[in-house]
C-alpha positions in Angstrom: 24.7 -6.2 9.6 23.3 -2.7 9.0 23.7 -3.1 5.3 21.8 -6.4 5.0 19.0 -4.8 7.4 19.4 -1.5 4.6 18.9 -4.1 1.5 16.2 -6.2 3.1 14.1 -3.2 4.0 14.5 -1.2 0.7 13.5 -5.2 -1.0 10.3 -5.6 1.0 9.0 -1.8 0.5 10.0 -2.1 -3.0 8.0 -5.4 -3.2 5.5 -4.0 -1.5 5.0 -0.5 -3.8 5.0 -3.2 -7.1 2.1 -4.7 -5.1 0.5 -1.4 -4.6 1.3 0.3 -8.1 -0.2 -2.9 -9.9 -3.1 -2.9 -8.2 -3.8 1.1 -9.2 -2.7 1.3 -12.7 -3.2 -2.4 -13.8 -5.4 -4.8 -12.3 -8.3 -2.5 -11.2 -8.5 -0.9 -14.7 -8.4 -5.2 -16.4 -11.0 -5.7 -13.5 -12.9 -2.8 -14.4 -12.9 -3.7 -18.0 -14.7 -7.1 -17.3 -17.9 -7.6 -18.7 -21.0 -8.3 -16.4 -20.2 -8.3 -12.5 -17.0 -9.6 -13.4 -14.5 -6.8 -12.3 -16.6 -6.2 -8.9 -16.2 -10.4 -8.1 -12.4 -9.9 -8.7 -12.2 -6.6 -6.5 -14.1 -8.4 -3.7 -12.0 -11.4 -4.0 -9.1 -9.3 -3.7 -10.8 -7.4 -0.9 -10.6 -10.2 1.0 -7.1 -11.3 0.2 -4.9 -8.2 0.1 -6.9 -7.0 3.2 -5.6 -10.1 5.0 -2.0 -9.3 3.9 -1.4 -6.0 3.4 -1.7 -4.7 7.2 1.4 -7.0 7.9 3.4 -5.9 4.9 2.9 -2.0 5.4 3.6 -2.6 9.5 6.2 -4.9 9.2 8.0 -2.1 6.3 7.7 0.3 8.8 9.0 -1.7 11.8 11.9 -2.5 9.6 12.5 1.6 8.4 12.4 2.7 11.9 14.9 -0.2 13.1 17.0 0.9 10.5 16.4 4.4 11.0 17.5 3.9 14.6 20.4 1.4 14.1 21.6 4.4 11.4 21.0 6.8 13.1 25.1 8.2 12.6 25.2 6.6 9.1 25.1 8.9 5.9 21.2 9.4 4.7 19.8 8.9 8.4 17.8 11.9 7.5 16.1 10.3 4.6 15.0 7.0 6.4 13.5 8.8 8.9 11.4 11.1 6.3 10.7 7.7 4.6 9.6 6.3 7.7 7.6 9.3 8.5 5.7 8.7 4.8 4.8 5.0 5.7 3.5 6.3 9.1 1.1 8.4 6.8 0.3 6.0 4.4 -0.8 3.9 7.6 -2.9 6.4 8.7 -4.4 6.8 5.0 -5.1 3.2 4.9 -6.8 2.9 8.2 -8.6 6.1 7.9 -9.5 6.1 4.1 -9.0 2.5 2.7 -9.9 0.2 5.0 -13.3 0.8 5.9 -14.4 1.0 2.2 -12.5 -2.1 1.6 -14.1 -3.7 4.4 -17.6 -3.1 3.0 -16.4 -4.2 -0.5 -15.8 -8.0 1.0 -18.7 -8.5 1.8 -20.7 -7.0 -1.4 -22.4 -9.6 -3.6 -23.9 -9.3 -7.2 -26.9 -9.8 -5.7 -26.3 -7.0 -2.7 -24.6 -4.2 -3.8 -25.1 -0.8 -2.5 -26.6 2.2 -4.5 -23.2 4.0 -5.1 -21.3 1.1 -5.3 -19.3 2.6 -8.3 -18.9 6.0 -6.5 -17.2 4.4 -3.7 -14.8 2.1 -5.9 -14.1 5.4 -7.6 -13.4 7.1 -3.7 -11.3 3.7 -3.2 -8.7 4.2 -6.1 -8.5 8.0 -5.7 -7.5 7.4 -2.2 -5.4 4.5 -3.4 -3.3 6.5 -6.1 -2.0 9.0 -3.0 -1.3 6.2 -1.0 0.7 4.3 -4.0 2.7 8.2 -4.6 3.1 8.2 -0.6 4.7 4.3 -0.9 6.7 5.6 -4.1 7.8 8.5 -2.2 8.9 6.3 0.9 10.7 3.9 -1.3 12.5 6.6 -3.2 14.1 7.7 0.4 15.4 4.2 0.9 17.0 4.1 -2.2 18.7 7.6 -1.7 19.7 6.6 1.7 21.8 3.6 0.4 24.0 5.8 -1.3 
């Protein structure tokens, strides 16, 4: 039972740090490419829809590392599921400190309402974003070790 819980988890942070790294390195740069308002409609859109998911996916992959952290706890590479789980605890904390309130002013930006610096803070937005993606990375590299 412990390795299916083991594959499961290492599958949905895995999933969930494709997510995250095409978002940085792929779709925001296509977005920001975008002629006209473009590449802002598509980040707000996808304001609205990763902000809806994402909260569930990075709690529920941390519920399921600590389970598995505890129900390994005597297992080979404990130590590393716990570190990993310590990482998605801070990439949490990034996202609700850091990421979340600028993405929960970019939902509700319109062509015809946009702030002043609205570029500086998409600009704040992926900085933030490309420590929380190496964080994820990070987390999901500790999984991987710890099936070994």
């Amino acid at each position: 039972m412990l390795s299916a819980l083991e594959v499961f988890t290492t599958v949905v942070v895995g999933v969930m740090v494709g997510v995250e790294f095409s978002v940085a390195f792929f779709v925001n740069p296509i977005l920001d490419g975008l002629p006209g308002d473009n590449g802002l409609r598509g980040r707000t859109h996808g304001a609205r829809l990763l902000g809806a998911v994402m909260p569930f996916w990075y709690i529920g992959s941390l519920v399921l590392v600590a389970v598995w952290a505890v129900a390994g706890r005597h297992h080979h590479g404990a130590g590393l599921v716990v570190t990993a789980a310590a990482l998605l605890i801070l990439s949490v904390i990034m996202s609700v400190l850091l990421l979340v309130p600028i993405n929960n002013r970019v939902k509700t930006w319109t062509a015809d309402g946009l702030p002043a610096d609205w570029k500086q803070q998409m600009n704040r937005w992926d900085r933030f974003h490309y420590v929380r993606v190496a964080v994820i990375i990070a987390a999901f590299a500790l999984l991987v070790g710890a099936l070994g």
